[in-house]
VEXLUMNU-615885 format. One record per residue (C-alpha): chain; x, y, z. Coordinates in steps of 0.2 Angstrom, whole numbers. Layout:
VEXLUMNU-615885
 chain    c1    c2    c3
     A     X     Y     Z
...
end
This chain:
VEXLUMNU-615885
 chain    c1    c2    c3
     A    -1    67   -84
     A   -14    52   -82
     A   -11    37   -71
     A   -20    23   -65
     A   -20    15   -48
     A   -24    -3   -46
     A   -25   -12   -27
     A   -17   -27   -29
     A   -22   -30    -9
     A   -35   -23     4
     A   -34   -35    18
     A   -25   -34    34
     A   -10   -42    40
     A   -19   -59    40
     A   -26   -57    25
     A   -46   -60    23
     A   -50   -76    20
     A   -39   -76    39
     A   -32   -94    42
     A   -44  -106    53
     A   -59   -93    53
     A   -76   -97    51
     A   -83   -78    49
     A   -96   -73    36
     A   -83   -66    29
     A   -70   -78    27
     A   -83   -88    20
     A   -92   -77    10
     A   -93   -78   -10
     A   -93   -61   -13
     A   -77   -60   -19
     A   -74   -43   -14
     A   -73   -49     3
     A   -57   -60    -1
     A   -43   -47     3
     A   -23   -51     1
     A   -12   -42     9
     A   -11   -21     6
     A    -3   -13    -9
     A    -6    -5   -26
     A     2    -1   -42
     A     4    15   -50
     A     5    17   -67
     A    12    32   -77
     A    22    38   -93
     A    25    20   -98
     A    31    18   -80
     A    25     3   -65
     A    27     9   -49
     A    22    -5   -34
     A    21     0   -17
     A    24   -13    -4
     A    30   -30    -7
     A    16   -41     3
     A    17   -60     6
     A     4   -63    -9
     A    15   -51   -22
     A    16   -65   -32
     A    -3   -72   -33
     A    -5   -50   -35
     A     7   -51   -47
     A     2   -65   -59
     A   -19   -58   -55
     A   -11   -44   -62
     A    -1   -47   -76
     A    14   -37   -69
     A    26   -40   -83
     A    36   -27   -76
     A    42   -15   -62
     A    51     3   -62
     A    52     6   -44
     A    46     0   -27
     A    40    12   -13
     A    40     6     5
     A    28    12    17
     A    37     5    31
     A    44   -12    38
     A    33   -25    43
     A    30   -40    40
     A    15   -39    27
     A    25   -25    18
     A    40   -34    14
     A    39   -51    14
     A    36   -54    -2
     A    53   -45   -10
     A    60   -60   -14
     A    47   -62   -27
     A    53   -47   -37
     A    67   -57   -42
     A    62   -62   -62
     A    53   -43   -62
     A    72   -37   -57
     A    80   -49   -69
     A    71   -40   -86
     A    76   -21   -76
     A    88   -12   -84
     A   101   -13   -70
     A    94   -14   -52
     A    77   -11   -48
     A    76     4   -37
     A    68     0   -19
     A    63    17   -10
     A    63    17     8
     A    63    29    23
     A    77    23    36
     A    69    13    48
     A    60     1    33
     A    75     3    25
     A    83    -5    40
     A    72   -17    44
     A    74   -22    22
     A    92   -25    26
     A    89   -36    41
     A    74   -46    34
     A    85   -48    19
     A   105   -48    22
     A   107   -61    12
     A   100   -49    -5
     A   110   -32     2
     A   126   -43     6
     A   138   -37    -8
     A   149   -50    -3
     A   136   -63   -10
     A   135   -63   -30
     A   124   -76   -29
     A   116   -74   -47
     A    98   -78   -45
     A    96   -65   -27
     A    85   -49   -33
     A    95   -37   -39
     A    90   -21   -32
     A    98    -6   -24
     A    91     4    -8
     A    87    21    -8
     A    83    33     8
     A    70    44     6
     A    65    59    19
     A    59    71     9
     A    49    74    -9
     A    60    66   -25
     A    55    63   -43
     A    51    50   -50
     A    50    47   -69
     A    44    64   -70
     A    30    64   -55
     A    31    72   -38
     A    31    59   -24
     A    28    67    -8
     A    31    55     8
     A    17    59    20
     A    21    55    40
     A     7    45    49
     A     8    37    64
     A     8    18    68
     A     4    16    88
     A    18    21    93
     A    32    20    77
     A    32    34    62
     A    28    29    47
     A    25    36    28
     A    10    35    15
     A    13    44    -1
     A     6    57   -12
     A     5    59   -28
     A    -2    71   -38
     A   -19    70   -34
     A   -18    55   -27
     A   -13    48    -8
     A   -11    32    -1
     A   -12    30    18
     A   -11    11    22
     A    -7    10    41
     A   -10    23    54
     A   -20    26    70
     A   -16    46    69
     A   -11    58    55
     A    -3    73    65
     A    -9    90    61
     A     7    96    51
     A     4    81    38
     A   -15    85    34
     A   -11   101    22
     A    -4    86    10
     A   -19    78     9
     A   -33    91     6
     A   -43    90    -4
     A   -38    76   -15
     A   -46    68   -30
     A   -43    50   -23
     A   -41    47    -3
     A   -33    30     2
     A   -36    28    23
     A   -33    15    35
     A   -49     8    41
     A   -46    -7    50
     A   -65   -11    59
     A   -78    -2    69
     A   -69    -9    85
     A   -55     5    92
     A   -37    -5    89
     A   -20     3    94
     A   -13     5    80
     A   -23     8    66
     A   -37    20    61
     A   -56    14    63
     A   -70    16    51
     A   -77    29    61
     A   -60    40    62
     A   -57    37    44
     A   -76    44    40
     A   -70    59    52
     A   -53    61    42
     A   -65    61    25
     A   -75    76    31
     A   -61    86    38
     A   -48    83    22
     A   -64    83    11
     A   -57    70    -6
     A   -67    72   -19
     A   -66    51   -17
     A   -60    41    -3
     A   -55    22    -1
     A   -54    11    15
     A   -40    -2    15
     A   -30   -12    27
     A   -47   -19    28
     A   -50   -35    45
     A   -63   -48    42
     A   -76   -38    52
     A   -80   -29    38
     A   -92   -37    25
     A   -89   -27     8
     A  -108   -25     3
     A  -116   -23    21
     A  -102   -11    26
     A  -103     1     9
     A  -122     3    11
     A  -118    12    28
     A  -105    24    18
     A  -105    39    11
     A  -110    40    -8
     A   -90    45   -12
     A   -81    34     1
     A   -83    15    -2
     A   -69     0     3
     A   -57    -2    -6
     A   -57   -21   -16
     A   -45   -31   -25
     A   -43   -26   -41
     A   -50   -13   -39
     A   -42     1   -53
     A   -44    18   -54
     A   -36    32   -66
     A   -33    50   -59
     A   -20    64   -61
     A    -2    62   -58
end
C-alpha cells in the first residue's frame, strides 16, 4: 500500500528561527533553515494520520492544508509534542465520533495532566476536542497498516518512535538500545534525531546519527529535531549522498 509522508516540523523544541537569536541561522533566507516544531503526517488508504501535536500545529496545519485527521500518534509527552492538541479541535468537530489519540502511558499521562479540562467527562463543554485516549505498548492496526512502536531512549525517560512499513520515525532520543535496532534495519526511509554536532544529554548528534545510518543501513535517512546550529545547505554538503536533513514540507511517498 502507498503512503506518503510529509514533515510538517523539523526544528527543536525552540523552534528555528529561536526567539531573541541573532545566528546565521535564525536569519537566514533559506527557508529551509526555518524549522517549527517536529512532526509529520502519514497518509494512506484515504486515511491522515499526524503524529505529534507541536505548538505550531495549527501554522503546520493551515501550510498544509490539513482538512482532516484519522488518528494521532504520540511519541511521548513533552511540551513540543503536545501542546498544540487543543488546535485539533475543528479537525475533531468534522470526525466521525472522537478522534482517536494513541499514546503509550507515560504521554498518555502527561496528555491528561496538560489537558484535564479535554479528558474531564464531567465537563461537556461543546467546543473542548473531542477525542478519546488510547494506550498503546505493543504493535496495533491501523486502518489496515502495521504500526510498530519502537523504544528509544530520551536521557534518562523511555520513549517510542514508530515504524511503519518501510518507513520509521525516530524524533527524540540520545540511545536506541540494541533490542530496538532489528525494527529498523534496513528501511526505505530512516527518520533520526540529530540535534547538533555538540554532544547533548538527551538527544542523538549528527555524528551518532551518521553512525546509526551505517549500522542500520536505510536505503534513505532524514535528520530532524533539528537546533539552529545546523545551517540546512552547509550541513547537507558534509552528508552522505542518501542522508540529508529533514525540512519543512518536506514529502516523501514510500510503502506502508
Amino acid at each position: 500500500m502507498k503512503a506518503t509522508l510529509t514533515v510538517l516540523g523539523s526544528g527543536t523544541s525552540m523552534g528555528v528561527p529561536t526567539i531573541g537569536c541573532d545566528c546565521a541561522v535564525c536569519r537566514s533566507d533559506d527557508a529551509r533553515d526555518r524549522r517549527l516544531r517536529p512532526s509529520v503526517l502519514l497518509e494512506f488508504a484515504d486515511r491522515h494520520v499526524l503524529i505529534d501535536t507541536t505548538p505550531d500545529f495549527r501554522e503546520q496545519a493551515i501550510r498544509a492544508g490539513i482538512r482532516k485527521l484519522d488518528a494521532v500518534l504520540y511519541t511521548h509527552g513533552h511540551a513540543d509534542h503536545i501542546l498544540g492538541l487543543d488546535d485539533l479541535r475543528p479537525l475533531s468537530f468534522r470526525h466521525p465520533g472522537r478522534l482517536p489519540l494513541y499514546a503509550d502511558a507515560h504521554a498518555a499521562r502527561s496528555l491528561r495532566e496538560t489537558f484535564g479540562y479535554i479528558f474531564d467527562e464531567a465537563n461537556t463543554y461543546a467546543s473542548k476536542a473531542q477525542v478519546v485516549l488510547n494506550h498503546i505498548d505493543d504493535a496495533f492496526d491501523l486502518f489496515g497498516a502495521r504500526i510498530e512502536p519502537v523504544r528509544v531512549m530520551h536521557g534518562d525517560d523511555e520513549i517510542h518512535g514508530f515504524r511503519f512499513g518501510n518507513a520509521a520515525y525516530l524524533t527524540d532520543f540520545s540511545d536506541i538500545p540494541a533490542a530496538s535496532k532489528p525494527q529498523l534495519r534496513g528501511l526505505d526511509i530512516l527518520f533520526l534525531d540529530a540535534l547538533r554536532h555538540k554532544p547533548h544529554p538527551t538527544h542523538s548528534t549528527v555524528e551518532n546519527s551518521l553512525k546509526l545510518v551505517e549500522e542500520l543501513a536505510p536505503k534513505r535517512a532524514f535528520f530532524t529535531h533539528i537546533s539552529h546550529d545546523l545551517p540546512h545547505e552547509e550541513t547537507n554538503a558534509g552528508l552522505p549522498p542518501h542522508v540529508r536533513l529533514a525540512h519543512d514540507g518536506l514529502k516523501l511517498e514510500f510503502e506502508i
